[in-house]
C-alpha positions in Angstrom: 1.1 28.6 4.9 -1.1 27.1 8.0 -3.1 25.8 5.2 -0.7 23.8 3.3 0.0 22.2 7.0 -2.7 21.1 7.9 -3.3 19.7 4.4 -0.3 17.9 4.7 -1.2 16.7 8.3 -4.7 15.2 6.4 -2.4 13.4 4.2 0.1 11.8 6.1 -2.8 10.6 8.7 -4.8 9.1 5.3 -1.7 7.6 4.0 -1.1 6.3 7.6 -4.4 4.3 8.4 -4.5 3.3 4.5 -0.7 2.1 4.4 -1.0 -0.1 7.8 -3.7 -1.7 6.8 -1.8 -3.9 5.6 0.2 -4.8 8.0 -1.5 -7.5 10.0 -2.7 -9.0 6.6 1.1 -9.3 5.5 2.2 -10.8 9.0 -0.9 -12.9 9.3 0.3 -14.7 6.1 4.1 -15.1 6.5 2.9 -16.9 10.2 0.2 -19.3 8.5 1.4 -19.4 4.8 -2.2 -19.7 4.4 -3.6 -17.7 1.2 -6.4 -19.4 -0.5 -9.2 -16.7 0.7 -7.1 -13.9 -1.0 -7.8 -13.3 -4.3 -4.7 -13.1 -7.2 -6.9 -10.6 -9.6 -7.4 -8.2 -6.7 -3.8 -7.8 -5.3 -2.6 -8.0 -8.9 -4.7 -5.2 -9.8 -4.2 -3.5 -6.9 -0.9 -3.4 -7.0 -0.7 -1.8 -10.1 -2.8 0.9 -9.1 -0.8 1.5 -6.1 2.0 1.8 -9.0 0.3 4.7 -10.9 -0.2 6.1 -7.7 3.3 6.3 -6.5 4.0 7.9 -10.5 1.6 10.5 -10.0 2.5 11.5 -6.5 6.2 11.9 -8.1 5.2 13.7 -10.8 3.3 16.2 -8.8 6.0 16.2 -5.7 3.6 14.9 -3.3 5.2 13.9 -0.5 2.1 12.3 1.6 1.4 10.2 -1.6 4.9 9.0 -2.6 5.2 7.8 1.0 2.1 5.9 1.4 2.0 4.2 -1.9 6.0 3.4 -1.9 5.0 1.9 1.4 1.7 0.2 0.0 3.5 -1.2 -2.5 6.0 -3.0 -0.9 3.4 -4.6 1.7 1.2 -5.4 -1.4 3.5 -6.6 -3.2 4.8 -8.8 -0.2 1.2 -10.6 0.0 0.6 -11.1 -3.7 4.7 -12.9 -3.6 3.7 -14.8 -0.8 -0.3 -15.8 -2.7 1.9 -17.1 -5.4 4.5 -18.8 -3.1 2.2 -20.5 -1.5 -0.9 -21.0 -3.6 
């Protein structure tokens, strides 16, 4: 059981760092508008992986990865809106 809790401590501090990341890309955009060094292909794909993701980490009940990527997504999908609002 100590196990599984510090497992699940790993994966909430990954999906942490990896989810924020995002953060100051999404609020550096909606202050500027500016979005010509971010690439469409990239977010587009991306966000599509974070997709599967979030299916997988439903389908296997993991809580550390449905939180992350449900997170992920929305701030990804936030900057690829706003890359196609303002391009």
């Amino acid at each position: 059981m100590m196990e599984m809790t510090l497992i699940s401590i790993l994966g909430f501090a990954a999906a942490f760092c990896t989810t924020v990341s995002f953060v100051p890309q999404a609020i550096r955009i909606i202050k500027t508008k500016h979005t010509k060094d971010i690439s469409l292909a990239m977010y587009s794909l991306f966000n599509i992986g974070i997709l599967l993701w979030l299916l997988y980490g439903i389908v296997i009940v993991s809580w550390p990865m449905i939180l992350a990527n449900a997170v992920t997504l929305l701030l990804t999908l936030i900057i690829l809106y706003l890359k196609i609002r303002y391009k």
